[in-house]
NULUM-424363 format. One line per field, with one value per residue (C-alpha): residue number from 1; residue in one letter; x, y, z. Coordinates in Angstrom, 3 decimals. Example, Ala and Ser with C-alpha at 12.3 -4.5 7.8 and 13.67 -1.06 7.14 Angstrom:
BEGIN
num = 1;2 $
residuo = A;S $
u = 12.300;13.670 $
v = -4.500;-1.060 $
w = 7.800;7.140 $
***
This chain:
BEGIN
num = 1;2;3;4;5;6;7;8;9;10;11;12;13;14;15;16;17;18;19;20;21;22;23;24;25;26;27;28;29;30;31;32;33;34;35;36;37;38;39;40;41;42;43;44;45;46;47;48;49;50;51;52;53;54;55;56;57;58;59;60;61;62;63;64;65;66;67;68;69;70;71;72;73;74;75;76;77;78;79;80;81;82;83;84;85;86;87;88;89;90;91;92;93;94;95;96;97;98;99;100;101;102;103;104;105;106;107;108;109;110;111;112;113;114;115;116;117;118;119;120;121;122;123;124;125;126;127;128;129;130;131;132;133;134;135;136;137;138;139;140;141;142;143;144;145;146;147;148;149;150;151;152;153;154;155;156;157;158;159;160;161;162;163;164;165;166;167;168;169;170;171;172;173;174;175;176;177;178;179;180;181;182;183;184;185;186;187;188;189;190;191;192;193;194;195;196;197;198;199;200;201;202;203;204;205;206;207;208;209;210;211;212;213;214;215;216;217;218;219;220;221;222;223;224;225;226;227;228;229;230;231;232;233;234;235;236;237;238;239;240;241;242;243;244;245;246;247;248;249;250;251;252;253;254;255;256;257;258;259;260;261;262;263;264;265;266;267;268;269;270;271;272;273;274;275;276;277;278;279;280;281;282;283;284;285;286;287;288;289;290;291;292;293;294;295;296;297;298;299;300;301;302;303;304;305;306;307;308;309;310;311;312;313;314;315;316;317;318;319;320;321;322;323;324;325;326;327;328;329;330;331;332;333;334;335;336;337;338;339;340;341;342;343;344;345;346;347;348;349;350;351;352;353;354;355;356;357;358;359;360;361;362;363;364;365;366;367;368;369;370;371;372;373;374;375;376;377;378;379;380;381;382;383;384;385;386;387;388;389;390;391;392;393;394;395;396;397;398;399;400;401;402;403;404;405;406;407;408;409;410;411;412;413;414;415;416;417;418;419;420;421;422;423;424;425;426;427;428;429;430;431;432;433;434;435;436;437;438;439;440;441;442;443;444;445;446;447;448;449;450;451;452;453;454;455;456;457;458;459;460;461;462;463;464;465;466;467;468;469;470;471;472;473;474;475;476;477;478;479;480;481;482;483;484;485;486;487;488;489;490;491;492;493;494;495;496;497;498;499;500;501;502;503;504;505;506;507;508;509;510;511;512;513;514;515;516;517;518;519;520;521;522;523;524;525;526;527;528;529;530;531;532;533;534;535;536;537;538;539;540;541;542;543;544;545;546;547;548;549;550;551;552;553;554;555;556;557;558;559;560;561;562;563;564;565;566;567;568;569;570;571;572;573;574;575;576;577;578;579;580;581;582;583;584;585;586;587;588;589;590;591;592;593;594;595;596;597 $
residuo = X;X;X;X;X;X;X;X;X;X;X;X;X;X;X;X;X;X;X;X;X;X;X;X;X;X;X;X;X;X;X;X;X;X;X;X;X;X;X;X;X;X;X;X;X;X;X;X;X;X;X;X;X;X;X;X;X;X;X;X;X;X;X;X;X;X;X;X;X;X;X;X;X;X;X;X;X;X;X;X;X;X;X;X;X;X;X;X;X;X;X;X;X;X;X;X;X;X;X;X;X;X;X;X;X;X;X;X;X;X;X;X;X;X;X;X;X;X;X;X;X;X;X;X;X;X;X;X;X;X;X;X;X;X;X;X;X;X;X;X;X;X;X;X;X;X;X;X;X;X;X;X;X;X;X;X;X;X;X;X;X;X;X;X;X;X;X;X;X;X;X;X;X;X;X;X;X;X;X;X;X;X;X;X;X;X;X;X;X;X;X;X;X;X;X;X;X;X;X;X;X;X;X;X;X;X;X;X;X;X;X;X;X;X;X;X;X;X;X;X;X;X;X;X;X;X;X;X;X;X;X;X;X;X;X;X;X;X;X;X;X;X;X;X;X;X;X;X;X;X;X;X;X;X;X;X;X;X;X;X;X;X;X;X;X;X;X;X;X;X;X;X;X;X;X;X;X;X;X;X;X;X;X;X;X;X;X;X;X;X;X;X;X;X;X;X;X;X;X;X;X;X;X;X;X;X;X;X;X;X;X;X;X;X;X;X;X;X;X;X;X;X;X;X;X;X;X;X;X;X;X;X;X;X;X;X;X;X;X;X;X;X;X;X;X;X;X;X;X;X;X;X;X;X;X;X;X;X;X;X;X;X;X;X;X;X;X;X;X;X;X;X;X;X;X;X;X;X;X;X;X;X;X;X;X;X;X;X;X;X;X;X;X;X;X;X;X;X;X;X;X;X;X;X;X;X;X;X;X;X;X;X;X;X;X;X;X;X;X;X;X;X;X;X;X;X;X;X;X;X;X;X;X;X;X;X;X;X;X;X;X;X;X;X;X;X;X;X;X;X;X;X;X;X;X;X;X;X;X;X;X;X;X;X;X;X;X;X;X;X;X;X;X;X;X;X;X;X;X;X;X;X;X;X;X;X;X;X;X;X;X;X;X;X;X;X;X;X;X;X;X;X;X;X;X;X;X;X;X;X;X;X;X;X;X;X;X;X;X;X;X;X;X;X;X;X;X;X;X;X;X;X;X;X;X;X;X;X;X;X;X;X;X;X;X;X;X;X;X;X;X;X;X;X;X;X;X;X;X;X;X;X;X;X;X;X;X;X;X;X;X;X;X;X;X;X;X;X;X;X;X;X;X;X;X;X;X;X;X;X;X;X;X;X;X;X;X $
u = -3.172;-1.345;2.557;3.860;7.427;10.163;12.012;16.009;17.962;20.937;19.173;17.056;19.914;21.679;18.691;17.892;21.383;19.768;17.684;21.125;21.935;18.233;18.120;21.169;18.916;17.536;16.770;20.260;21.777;19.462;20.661;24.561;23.614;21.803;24.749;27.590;25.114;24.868;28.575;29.704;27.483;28.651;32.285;31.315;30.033;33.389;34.587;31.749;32.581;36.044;35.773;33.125;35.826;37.951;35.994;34.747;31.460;29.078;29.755;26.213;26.612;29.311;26.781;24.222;26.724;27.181;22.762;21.384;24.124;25.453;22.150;21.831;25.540;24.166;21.365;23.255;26.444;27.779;29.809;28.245;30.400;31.499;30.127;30.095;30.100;32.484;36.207;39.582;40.779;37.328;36.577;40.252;40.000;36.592;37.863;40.763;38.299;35.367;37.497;38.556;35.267;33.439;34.369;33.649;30.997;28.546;25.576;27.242;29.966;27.250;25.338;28.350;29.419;25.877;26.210;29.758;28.439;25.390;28.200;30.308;27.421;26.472;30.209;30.165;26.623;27.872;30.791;29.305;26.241;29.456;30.556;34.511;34.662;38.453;39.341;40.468;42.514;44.901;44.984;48.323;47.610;51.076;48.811;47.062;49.157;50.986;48.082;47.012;50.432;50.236;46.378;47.341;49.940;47.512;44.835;47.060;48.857;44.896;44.541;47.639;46.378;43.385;46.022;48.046;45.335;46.901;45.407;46.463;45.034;42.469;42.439;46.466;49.023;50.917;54.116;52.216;50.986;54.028;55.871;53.327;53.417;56.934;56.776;54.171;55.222;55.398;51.758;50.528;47.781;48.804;45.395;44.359;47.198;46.762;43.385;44.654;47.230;45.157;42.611;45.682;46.954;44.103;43.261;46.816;46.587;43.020;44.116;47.323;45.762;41.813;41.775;37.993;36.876;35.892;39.408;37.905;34.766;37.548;39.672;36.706;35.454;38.743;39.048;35.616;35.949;39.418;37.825;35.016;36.803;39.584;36.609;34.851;38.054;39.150;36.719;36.356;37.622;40.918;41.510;40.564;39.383;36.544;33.513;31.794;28.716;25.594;24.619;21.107;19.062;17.437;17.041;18.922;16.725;15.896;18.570;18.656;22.418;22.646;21.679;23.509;25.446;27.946;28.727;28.399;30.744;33.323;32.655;33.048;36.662;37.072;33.911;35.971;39.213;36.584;34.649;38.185;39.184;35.903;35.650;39.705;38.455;35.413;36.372;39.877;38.448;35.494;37.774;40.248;37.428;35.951;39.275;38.709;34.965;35.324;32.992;33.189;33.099;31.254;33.592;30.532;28.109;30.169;30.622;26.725;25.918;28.434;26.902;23.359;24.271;25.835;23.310;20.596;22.661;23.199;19.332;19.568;22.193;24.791;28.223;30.866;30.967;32.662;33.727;35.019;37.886;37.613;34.171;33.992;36.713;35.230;32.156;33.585;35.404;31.768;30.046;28.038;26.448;24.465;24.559;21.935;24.278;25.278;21.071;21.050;23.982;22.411;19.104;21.042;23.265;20.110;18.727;21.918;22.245;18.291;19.792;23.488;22.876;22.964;25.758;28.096;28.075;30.634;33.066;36.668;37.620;41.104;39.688;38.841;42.218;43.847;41.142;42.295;45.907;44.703;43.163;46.675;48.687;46.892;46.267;50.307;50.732;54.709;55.017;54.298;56.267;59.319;58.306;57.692;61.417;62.910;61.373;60.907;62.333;59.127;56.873;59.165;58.774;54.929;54.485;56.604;55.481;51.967;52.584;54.558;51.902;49.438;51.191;52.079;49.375;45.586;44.492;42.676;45.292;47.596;45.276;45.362;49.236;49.369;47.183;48.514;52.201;50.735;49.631;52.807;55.176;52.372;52.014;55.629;56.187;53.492;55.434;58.628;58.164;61.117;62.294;64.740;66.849;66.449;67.979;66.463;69.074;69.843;70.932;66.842;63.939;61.842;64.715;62.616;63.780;66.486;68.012;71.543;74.587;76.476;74.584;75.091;73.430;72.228;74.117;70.763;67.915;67.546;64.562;62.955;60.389;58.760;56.614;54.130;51.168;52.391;50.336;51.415;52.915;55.412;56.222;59.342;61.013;60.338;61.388;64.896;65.424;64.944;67.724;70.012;70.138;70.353;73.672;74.438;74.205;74.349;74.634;70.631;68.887;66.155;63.977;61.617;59.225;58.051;54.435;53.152;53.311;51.919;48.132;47.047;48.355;47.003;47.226;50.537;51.781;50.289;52.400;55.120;55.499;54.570;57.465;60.060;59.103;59.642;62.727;64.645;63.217;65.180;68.337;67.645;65.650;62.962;60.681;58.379;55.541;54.701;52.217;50.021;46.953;43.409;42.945;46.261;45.454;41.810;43.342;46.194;43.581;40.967;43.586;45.564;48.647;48.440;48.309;51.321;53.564;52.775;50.435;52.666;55.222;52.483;52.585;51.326;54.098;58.302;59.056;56.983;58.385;61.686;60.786;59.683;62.480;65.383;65.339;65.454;68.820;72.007;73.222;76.406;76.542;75.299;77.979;80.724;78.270;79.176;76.746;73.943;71.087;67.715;66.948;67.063;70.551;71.978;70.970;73.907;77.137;79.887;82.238;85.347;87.801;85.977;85.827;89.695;90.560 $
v = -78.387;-79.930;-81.601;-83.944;-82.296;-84.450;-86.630;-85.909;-89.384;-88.681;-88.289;-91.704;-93.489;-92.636;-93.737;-97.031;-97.952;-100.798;-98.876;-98.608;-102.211;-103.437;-102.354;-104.808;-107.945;-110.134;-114.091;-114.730;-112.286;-113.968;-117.480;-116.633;-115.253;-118.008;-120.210;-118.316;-117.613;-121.514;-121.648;-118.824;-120.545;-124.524;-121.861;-120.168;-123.010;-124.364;-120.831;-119.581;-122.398;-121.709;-118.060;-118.234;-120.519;-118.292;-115.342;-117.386;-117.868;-121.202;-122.454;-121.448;-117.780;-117.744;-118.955;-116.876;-114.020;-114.658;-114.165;-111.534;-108.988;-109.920;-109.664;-105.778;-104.947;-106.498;-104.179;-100.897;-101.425;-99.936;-103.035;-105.339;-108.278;-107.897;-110.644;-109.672;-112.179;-113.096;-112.571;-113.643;-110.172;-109.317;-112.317;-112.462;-108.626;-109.390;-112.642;-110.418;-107.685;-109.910;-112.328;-110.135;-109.526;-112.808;-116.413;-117.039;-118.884;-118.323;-116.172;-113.479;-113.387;-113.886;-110.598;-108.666;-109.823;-108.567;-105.202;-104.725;-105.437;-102.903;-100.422;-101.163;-100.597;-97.654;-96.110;-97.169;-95.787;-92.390;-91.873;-92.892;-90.390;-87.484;-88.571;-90.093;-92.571;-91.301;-92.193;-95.612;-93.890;-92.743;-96.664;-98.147;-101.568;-102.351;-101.962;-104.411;-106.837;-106.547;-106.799;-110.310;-111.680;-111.034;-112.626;-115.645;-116.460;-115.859;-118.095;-120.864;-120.635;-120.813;-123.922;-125.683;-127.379;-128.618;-129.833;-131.781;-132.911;-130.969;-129.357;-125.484;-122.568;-120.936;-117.185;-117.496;-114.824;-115.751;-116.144;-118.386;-120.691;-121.136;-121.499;-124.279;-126.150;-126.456;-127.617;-130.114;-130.953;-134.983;-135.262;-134.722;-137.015;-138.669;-140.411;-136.609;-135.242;-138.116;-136.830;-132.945;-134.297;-135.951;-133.005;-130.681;-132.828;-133.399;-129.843;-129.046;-131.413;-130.932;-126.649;-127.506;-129.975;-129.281;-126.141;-126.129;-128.078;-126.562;-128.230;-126.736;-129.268;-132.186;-131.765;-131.823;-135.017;-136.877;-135.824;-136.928;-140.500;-141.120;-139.634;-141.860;-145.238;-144.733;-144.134;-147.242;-149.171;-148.190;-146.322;-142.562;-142.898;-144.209;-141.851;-139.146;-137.853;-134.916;-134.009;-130.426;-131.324;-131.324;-127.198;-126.432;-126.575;-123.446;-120.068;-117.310;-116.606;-112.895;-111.305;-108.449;-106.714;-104.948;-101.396;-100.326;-97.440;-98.799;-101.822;-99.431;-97.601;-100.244;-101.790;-98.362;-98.309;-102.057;-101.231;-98.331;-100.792;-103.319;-100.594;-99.154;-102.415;-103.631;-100.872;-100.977;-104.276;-103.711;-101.125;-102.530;-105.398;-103.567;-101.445;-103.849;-106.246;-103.021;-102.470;-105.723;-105.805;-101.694;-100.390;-97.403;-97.749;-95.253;-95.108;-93.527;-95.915;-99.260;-97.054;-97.083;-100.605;-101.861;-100.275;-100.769;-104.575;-104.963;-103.179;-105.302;-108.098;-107.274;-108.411;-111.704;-113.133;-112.334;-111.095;-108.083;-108.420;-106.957;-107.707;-111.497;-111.639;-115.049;-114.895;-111.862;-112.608;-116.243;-114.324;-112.386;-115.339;-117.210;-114.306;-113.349;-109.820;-108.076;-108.164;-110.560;-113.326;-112.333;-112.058;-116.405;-117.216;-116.367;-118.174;-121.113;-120.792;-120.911;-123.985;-125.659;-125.392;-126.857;-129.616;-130.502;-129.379;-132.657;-134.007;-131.587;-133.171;-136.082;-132.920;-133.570;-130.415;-131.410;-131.260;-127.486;-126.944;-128.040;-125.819;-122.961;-123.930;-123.587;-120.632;-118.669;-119.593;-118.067;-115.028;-114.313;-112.788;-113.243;-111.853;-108.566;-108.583;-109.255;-106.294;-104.384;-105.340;-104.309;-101.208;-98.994;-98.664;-96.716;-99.328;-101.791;-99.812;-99.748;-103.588;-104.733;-102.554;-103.976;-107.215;-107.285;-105.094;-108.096;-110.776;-109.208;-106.194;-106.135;-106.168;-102.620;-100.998;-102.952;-101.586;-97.882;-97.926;-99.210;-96.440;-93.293;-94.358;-94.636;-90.776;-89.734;-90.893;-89.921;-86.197;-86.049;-86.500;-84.250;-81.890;-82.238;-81.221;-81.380;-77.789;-77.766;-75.087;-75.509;-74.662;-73.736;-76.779;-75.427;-78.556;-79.400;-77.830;-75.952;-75.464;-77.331;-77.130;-79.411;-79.665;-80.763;-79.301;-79.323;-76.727;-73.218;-70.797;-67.141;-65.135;-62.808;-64.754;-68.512;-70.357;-72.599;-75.588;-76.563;-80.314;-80.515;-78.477;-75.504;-75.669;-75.148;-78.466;-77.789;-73.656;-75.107;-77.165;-75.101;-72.047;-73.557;-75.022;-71.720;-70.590;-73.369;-72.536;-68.867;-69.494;-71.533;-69.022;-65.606;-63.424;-65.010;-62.089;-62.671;-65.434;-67.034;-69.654;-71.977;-72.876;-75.544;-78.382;-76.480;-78.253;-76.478;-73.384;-72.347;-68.679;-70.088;-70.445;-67.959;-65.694;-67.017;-66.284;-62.801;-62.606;-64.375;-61.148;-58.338;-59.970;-60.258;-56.635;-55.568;-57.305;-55.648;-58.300;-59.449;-62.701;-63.660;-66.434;-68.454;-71.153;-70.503;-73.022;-71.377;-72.668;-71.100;-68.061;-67.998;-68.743;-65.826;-63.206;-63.639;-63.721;-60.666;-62.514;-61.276;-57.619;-58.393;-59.639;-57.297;-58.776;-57.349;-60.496;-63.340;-64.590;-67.278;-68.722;-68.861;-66.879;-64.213;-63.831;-63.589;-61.140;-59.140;-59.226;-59.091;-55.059;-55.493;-56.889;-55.286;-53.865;-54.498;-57.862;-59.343;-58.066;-59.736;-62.666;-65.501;-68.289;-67.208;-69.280;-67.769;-66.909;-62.888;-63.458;-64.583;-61.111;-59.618;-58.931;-61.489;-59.471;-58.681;-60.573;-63.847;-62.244;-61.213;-64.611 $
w = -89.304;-86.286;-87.154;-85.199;-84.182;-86.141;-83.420;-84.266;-84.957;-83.589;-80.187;-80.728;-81.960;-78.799;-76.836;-78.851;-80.531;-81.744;-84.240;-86.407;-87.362;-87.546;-91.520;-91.676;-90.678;-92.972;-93.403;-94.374;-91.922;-88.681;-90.400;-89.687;-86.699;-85.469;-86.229;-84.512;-81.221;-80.675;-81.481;-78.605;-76.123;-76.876;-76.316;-72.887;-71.341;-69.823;-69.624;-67.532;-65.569;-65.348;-64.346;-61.490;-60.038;-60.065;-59.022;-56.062;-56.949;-57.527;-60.955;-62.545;-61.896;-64.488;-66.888;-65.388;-66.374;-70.055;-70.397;-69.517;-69.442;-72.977;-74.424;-72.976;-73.810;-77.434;-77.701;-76.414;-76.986;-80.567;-81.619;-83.981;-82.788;-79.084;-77.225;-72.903;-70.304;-67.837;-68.010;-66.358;-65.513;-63.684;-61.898;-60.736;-59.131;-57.951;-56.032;-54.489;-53.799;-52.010;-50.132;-47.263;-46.840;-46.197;-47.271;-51.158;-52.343;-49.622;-49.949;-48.075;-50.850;-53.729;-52.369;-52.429;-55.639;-56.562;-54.897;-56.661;-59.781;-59.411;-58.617;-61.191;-63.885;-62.505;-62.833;-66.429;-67.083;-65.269;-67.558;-70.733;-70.561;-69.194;-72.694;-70.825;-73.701;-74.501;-71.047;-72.155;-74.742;-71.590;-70.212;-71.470;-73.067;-71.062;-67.890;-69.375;-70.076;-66.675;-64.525;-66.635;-66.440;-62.933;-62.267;-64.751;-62.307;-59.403;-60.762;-61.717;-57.797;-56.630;-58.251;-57.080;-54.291;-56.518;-59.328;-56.461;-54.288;-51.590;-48.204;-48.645;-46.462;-48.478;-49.298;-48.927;-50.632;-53.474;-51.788;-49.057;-51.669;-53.600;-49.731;-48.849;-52.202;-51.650;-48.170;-48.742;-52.008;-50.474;-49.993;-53.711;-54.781;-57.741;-58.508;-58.284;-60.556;-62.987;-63.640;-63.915;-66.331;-68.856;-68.538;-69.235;-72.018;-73.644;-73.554;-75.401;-77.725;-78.977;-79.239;-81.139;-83.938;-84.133;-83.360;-84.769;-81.689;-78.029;-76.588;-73.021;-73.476;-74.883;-71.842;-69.278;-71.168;-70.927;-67.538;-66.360;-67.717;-66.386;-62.674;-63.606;-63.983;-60.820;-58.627;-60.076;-59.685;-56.676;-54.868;-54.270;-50.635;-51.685;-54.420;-52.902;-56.658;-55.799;-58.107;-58.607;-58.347;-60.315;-61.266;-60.816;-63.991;-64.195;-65.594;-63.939;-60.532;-59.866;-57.027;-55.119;-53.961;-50.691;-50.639;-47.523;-47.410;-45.476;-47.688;-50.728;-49.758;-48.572;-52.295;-54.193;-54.443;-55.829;-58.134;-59.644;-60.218;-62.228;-64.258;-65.416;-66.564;-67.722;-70.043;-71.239;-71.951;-73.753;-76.192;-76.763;-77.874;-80.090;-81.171;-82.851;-83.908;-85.768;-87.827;-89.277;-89.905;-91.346;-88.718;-86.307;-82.977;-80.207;-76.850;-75.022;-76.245;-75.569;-71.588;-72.091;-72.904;-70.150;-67.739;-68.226;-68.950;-65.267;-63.632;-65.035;-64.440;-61.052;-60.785;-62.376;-60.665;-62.784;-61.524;-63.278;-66.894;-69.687;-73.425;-74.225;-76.280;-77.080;-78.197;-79.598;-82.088;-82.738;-83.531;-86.385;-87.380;-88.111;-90.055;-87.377;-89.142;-86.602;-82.366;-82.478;-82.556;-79.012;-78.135;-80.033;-77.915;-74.607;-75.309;-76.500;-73.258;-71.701;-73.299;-72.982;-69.236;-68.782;-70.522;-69.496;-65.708;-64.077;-66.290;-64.690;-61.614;-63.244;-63.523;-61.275;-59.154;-60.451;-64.498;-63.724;-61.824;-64.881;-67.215;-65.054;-65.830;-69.537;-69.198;-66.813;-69.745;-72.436;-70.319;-70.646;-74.006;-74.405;-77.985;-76.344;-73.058;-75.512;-77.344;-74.367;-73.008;-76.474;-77.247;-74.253;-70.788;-69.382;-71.026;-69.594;-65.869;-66.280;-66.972;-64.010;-61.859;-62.736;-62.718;-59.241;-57.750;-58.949;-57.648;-53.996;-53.248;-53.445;-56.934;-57.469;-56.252;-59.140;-61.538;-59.804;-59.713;-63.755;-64.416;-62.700;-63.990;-67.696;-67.074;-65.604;-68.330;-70.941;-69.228;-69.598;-72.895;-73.764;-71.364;-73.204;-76.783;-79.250;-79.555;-82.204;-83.736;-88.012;-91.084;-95.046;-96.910;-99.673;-101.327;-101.345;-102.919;-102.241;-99.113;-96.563;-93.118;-91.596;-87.753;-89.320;-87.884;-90.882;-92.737;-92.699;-90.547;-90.228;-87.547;-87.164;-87.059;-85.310;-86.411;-83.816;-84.325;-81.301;-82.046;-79.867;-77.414;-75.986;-72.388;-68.811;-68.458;-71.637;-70.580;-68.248;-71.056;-74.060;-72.127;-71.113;-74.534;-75.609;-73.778;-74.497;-77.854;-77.294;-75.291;-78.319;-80.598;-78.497;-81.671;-82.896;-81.353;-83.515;-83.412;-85.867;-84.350;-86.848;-84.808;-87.791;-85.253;-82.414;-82.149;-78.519;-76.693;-73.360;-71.640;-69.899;-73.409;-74.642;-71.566;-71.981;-75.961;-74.762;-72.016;-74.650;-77.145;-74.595;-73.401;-76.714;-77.555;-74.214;-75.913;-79.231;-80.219;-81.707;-81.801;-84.794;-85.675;-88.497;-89.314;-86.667;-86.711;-86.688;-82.763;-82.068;-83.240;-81.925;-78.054;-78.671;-79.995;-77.273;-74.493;-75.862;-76.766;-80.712;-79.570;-77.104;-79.873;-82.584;-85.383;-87.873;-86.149;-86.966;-90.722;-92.508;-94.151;-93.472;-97.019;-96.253;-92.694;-94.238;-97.238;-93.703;-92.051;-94.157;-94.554;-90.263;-90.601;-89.799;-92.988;-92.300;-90.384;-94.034;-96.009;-94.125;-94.097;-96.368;-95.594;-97.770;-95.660;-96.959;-101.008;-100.311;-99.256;-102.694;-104.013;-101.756;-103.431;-101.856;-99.244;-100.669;-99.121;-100.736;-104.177;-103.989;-103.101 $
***
C-alpha cells in the first residue's frame, strides 16, 4: 500500500511560520485583533507621513510602506506583535544615502529608494536562511542610541527652515544649517512659526494629558485650522503659509527598482548600513516585546520576514522598512493576540487613505516641520545616555563616537564605525579573562575558594582560576598573568588550574596549557587541571592536549586533585609549614618551634 512520506514540521514551520499561531485564532482572538489593527493604522498615518519627509520621499510612500511590507513581515516574521513599516532611523540613513545621488523626491530618487530597498531585503533574506540571527547580539544598543541621538538632531536641523519660514540651501550639512539659521535668523516668518508653534504645542499638550489620543493627528488638526484662517484673513501671498498638498487616493501602484549593475553596486554599501540597522531594530524590539507577552522569539526568522517583506515591498512602492517601536508596543498594549492585527492594520491603512486623501492637502509644511520636531525629541532617549555616562567609559566612547559621526560624516559609515568599535571593546574583554590566584578559606564551609590576600597560602602549590574562554585572542593575557603571579610567588612551582569557568578552549589554548606544563616540569614543576567541562575536554583529547599534560593531571574535582598531590610534596617543606591551607594538611604534626612556644 503506497504512504504518503510524513512532511517534518520543523521544516514547514520554517517555510510557513504562519502555520504556528493560526491554532491561536479564534472569534474573540480576530475581534481584538481587529480592534488594535484599526488602532495602529488611525497611529501610522501621521507617522508615515512624517517619515517619508524625512526620508525624502512623496508623502504617500510612507503610507505605502506601512502595507504591504508589514503584512509579509506579519506572516513570516516569528513575533506575534511586531508591527513593520517605516522608521526614523531608516528613512533618516536612506535620505543621507540617496541625496548625493539625485535630488529627493523626484522619480530618479523614488527608483533608487526602490532599488535600495530590494537590496536591503535581499541582505536580510541572505543572512536569515545562513542562520546570522545572533549577529544582532554583537550590535551594542549604545550604537543605537548614538546613531538616533545623532539623526534626531539631523531631522529636526532639516526642518528648520520649514519651522522659520526661511530660504536654506537644501541637502546642506549640519554645521551649514545651524551656520545659516544663525545668519538669517532676521528673516523668520512669524505667520509661518505661529503655525509650527501651535502644531508643536498642541502636540505636547495632547501627549502629556490624553495620552489615549493620536496627539500627532491633534497637532496636525490645530495646525491646519490656524493655516486655514491666516490664509483666509490675510491671504496666502502675504503669509507666505505653504500647504502639502492633496496625496493621491489610491492603493499602492506596482514599481519596478533599477536592475543595473552599476547602480547596484553604488547602492550595496548604504543597503548593508540599513539591513544592519533594520534588523537591530526589528529583533530588539521583538525581542523585548516577547519578554512581556512570555513568547520566544526566532533571530533567523524575524532576518527572514524582514527581508522577504522589503523585497516585496520594493515592488509596491514601498521604501526600507523594519520593526515600529511605537506600534508594536501599542499593539501589545491593546490585546492584539495573533500577527493578524498587523495584516487589519494595513487594510484599514488602506481604506483610510481612499478616504482622507484629499483632506491632506489642508496640511501646513510648517505643521509637519513641527511633527518632525515631535518626532527628533522622542528619538533622544536621555534616561539612557545618563546611564551610559555613569556606568562605563567604553560605552561612553562608543555613543559619542556615534553620535558625532552622525551629525558630521555620511550616515552608513556612523553606523559602520558604532559597530566595529562595539566588537573591539567586546573582543577585548573576551580577550582579557580574570586570571586570579585563590585560596580554600578556612573560616567557610565546605572551604570554597577566595582571591583574598589576607588568607593563608600554600608555599607548593598556587591555584589559579581563569573566568572566561581560553582561545587565541585570550593566550597573550592569561599567559602573562600567569607569570605575574609566578614572580609573585616564585617558590609555587606547582600549579593547580581550577578550569570550572573555562566555557571554550581552542588549539592555541589548548598549546599553550601544553607549553605552561613542560615549562614548570623543566623548573621541577608541575601543572594540574580540574573541572574541566565536557567541550573542554572533547577539544583537548582530539587535539592531543590530554596526552601532552598527563591524564593522570586532569581531575574532576579540587579535593581529589589535592588527595593526588599531597604525597608529591616536599616532605620537608610541610613540616616547617605552618599555614595549614588544604584539609590533608591538618593531619601534619605542627613543627616544633610552634609547639615549644
Amino acid at each position: 500500500m503506497f504512504r504518503t512520506p510524513a512532511v517534518d514540521p520543523l521544516w514547514l514551520y520554517r517555510l510557513l511560520p504562519f502555520l504556528r499561531w493560526m491554532p491561536r485564532v479564534g472569534k474573540e482572538s480576530l475581534r481584538v485583533d481587529l480592534v488594535a489593527g484599526v488602532t495602529g493604522a488611525i497611529i501610522v498615518l501621521p507617522q508615515g507621513v512624517a517619515f517619508a519627509t524625512i526620508a525624502g520621499l512623496p508623502p504617500e510612500y510612507g503610507l505605502y510602506t506601512a502595507m504591504v511590507p508589514a503584512i509579509i513581515a506579519a506572516l513570516f516574521g516569528s513575533s506575534w506583535h511586531l508591527v513593520s513599516g517605516p522608521t526614523t532611523a531608516i528613512s533618516i540613513v536612506m535620505f543621507g544615502a540617496l541625496s548625493l545621488m539625485a535630488e529627493p523626491g523626484t522619480p530618479y530618487y523614488i527608483e533608487l529608494a526602490l532599488t535600495l530597498t530590494l537590496l536591503t531585503g535581499l541582505f536580510q533574506l541572505a543572512m536569515g536562511i545562513a542562520r546570522l540571527g545572533t549577529l544582532v547580539n554583537f550590535i551594542s544598543h549604545t550604537v543605537v542610541i548614538g546613531f538616533t541621538a545623532g539623526a534626531a538632531l539631523l531631522i529636526a536641523s532639516s526642518q528648520i527652515k520649514n519651522f522659520f519660514g526661511l530660504n536654506l540651501p537644501h541637502g546642506a550639512s549640519f554645521g551649514q544649517t545651524m551656520l545659516g539659521f544663525f545668519h538669517r535668523i532676521g528673516e523668520i516668518n512669524f505667520y509661518v512659526l505661529g503655525v509650527a508653534l501651535v502644531t508643536l504645542l498642541t502636540g505636547m499638550v495632547v501627549k502629556r494629558f490624553a495620552p489615549r489620543f493620536p496627539y500627532m493627528i491633534a497637532a496636525m488638526l490645530a495646525g491646519s485650522l490656524m493655516a486655514l484662517a491666516l490664509n483666509h484673513y490675510l491671504g496666502d501671498a502675504r503669509t507666505g503659509i505653504r500647504l502639502l498638498g492633496a496625496l493621491p487616493g489610491r492603493l499602492p501602484p506596482l514599481s519596478l527598482p533599477d536592475f543595473d549593475p552599476k547602480v547596484l553596486g553604488q547602492l550595496a554599501p548604504s543597503a548593508l548600513a540599513v539591513a544592519m540597522l533594520g534588523l537591530t531594530e526589528a529583533v530588539s524590539i521583538a525581542r523585548a516585546i516577547a519578554v512581556r507577552a512570555e513568547q520566544r522569539i526566532d533571530g533567523n526568522q524575524e532576518f527572514i520576514g524582514q527581508g522577504l517583506s522589503n523585497i516585496f515591498g520594493s515592488f509596491f512602492s514601498a521604501y526600507a522598512s523594519s520593526g515600529s517601536f511605537n506600534r508594536s508596543g501599542l499593539n501589545f498594549e491593546v490585546g492584539a493576540r495573533t500577527p493578524l492585527a498587523a495584516v487589519f492594520a494595513s487594510i484599514a491603512l488602506g481604506i483610510i487613505l481612499l478616504l482622507v486623501a484629499p483632506l491632506m492637502g489642508y496640511l501646513p509644511i510648517a505643521s509637519m516641520a513641527a511633527i518632525l520636531f515631535l518626532v527628533a525629541y522622542g528619538l533622544v532617549d536621555l534616561h539612557h545616555i545618563r546611564a551610559i555616562f555613569k556606568a562605563s567609559k567604553r560605552e561612553t566612547a562608543i555613543l559619542l563616537v556615534t553620535f558625532f559621526s552622525t551629525l558630521f560624516v555620511e550616515l552608513e559609515f556612523a553606523i559602520y564605525v558604532g559597530i566595529i568599535l562595539s566588537l573591539i571593546f567586546y573582543l577585548m574583554r573576551t580577550s582579557r579573562p580574570n586570571v586570579v590566584a585563590v585560596i580554600p578559606d578556612p573560616g567557610t564551609s565546605p572551604h570554597p575558594l577566595s582571591a583574598s590576600a589576607q588568607l593563608p597560602y600554600c608555599p607548593q602549590v598556587q591555584v589559579v582560576r581563569i573566568d572566561g574562554s581560553l582561545f587565541f585572542g585570550a593566550v597573550h593575557h592569561v599567559e602573562q598573568r600567569l607569570a605575574e603571579l609566578e614572580q609573585q610567588y616564585p617558590e609555587q612551582k606547582i600549579l593547580l588550574l581550577n578550569a570550572r569557568s573555562i566555557n571554550f578552549i581552542d588549539i592555541a589554548g589548548g598549546e599553550s596549557l601544553a607549553q605552561e606544563a613542560k615549562r614548570r616540569r623543566k623548573q621541577g614543576g608541575d601543572l594540574y587541571i580540574y573541572g574541566i567541562k565536557p567541550a573542554m575536554y572533547e577539544v583537548m583529547e582530539r587535539g592531543g592536549f590530554i596526552r601532552a599534560l598527563g591524564s593522570d593531571h586532569i581531575f574532576a574535582h579540587r579535593k581529589e586533585a589535592i588527595r593526588h598531590l599531597f604525597p608529591l610534596l616536599d616532605a620537608e617543606t610541610c613540616a616547617r609549614c605552618t599555614q595549614r591551607v588544604f584539609d590533608e594538611c591538618k593531619a601534619l604534626p605542627m613543627p616544633l618551634s610552634t609547639t615549644a612556644s
